[in-house]
Backbone bond lengths (Angstrom), bond angles and torsions (degrees), N, CA, C in turn:
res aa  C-N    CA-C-N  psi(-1)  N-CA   C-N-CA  omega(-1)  CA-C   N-CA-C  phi
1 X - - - 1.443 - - 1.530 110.76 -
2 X 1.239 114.14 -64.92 1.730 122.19 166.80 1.785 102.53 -27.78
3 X 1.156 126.41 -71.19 1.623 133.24 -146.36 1.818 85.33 -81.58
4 X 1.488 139.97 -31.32 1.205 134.35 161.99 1.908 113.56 -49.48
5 X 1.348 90.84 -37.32 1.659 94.55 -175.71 1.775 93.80 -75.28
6 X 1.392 112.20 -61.81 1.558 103.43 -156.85 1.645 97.21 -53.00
7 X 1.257 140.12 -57.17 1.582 143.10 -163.97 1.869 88.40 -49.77
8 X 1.079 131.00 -82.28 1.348 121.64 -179.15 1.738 134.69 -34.42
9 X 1.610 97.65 -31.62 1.352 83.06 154.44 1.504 117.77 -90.57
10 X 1.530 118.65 -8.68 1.574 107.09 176.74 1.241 105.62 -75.33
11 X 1.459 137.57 -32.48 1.200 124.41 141.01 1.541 149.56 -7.33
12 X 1.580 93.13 -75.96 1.627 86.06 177.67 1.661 94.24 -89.93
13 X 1.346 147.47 0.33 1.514 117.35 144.24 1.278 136.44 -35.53
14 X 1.418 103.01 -43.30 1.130 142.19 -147.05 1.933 104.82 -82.93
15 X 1.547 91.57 -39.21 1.443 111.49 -176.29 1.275 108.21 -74.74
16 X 1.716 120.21 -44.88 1.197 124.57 -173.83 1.311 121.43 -63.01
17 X 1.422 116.44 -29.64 1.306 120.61 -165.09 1.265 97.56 -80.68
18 X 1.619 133.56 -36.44 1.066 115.18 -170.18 1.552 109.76 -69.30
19 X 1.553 116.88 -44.72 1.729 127.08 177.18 1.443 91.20 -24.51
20 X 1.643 97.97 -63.82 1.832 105.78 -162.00 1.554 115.04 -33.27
21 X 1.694 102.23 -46.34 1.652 102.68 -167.83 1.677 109.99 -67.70
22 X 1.517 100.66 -49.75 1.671 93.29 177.68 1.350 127.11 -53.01
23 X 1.542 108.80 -32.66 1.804 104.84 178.19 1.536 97.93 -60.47
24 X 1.733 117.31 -55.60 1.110 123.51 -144.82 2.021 99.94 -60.15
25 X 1.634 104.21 -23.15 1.339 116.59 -166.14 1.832 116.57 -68.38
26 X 1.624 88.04 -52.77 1.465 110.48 163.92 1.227 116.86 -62.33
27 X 1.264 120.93 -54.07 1.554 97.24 -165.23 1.507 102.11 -93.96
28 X 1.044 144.01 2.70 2.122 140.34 -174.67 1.348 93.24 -119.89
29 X 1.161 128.75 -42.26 1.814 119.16 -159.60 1.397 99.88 -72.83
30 X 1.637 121.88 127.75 1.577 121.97 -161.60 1.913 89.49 -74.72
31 X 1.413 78.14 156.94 2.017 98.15 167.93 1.157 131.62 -71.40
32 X 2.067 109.22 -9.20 1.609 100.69 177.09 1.208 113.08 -88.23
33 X 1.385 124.69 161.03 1.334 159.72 -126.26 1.754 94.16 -12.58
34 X 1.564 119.84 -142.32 1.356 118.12 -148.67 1.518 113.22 -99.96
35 X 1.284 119.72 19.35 1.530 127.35 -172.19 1.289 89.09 -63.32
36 X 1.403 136.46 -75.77 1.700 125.71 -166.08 1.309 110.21 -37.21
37 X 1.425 127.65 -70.50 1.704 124.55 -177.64 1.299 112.52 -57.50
38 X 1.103 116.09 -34.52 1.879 106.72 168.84 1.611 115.10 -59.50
39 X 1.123 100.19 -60.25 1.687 79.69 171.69 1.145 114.31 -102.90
40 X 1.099 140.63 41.85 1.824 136.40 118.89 1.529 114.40 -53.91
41 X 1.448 98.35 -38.60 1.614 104.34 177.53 1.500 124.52 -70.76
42 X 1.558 103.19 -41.09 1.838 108.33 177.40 1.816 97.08 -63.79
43 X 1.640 99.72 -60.95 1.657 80.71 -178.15 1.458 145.29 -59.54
44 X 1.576 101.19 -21.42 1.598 106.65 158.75 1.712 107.00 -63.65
45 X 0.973 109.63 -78.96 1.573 108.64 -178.93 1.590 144.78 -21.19
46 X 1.754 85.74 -56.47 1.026 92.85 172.33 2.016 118.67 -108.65
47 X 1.261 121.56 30.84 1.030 138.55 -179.94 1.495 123.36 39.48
48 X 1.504 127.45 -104.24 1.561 125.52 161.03 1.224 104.67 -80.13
49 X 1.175 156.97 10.56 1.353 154.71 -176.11 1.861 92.98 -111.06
50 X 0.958 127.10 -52.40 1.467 127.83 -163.79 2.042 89.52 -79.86
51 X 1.499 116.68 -42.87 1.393 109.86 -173.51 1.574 104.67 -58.29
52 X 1.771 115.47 -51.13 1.660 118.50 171.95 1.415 115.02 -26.07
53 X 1.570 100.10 -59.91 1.613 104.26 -171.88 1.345 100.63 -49.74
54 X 1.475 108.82 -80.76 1.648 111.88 -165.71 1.439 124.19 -40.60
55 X 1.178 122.70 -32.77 1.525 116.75 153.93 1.409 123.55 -61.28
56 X 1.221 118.00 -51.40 1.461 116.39 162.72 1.404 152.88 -17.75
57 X 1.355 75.12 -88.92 1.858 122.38 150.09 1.692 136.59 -42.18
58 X 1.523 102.27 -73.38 1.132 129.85 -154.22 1.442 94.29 -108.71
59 X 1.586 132.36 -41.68 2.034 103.47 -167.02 1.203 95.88 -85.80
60 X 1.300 141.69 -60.33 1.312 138.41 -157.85 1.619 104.25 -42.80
61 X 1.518 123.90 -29.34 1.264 109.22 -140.08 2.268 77.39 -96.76
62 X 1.315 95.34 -22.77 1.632 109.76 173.07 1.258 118.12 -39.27
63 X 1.807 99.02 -63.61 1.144 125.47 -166.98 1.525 100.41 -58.94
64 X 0.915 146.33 -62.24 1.524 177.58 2.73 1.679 88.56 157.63
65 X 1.584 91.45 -84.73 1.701 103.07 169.46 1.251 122.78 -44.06
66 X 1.602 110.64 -70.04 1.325 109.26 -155.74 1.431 116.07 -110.73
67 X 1.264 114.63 15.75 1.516 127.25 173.83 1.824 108.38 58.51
68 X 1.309 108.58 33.83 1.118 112.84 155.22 1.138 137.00 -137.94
């Protein structure tokens, strides 16, 4: 019962972070050419593995540029 509870909250952790990336994707990732739908696509696809990257990867180098 316990290890049913912990997997469910790794779950909806798990869930949030990805929500997190798409808002964070949509609303900060600029609109020119196809960087937003590209990674709307890795993070749909590839779920917490595609959200990892895009935090990783992809905001810092955001942040960097576009101060967001």
């Amino acid at each position: 019962m316990v290890m049913m509870g912990c997997g469910g909250l790794f779950g909806c952790a798990t869930f949030g972070v990805w929500v997190w990336s798409l808002v964070d994707i949509i609303r900060n990732e600029p609109s020119g050419g196809n960087d937003k739908i590209i990674w709307i696509v890795v993070v749909v696809l590839l779920g917490c593995l595609g959200s990892a990257i895009y935090y990783f990867v992809r905001r810092p180098e955001r942040i960097r540029q576009f101060g967001k």
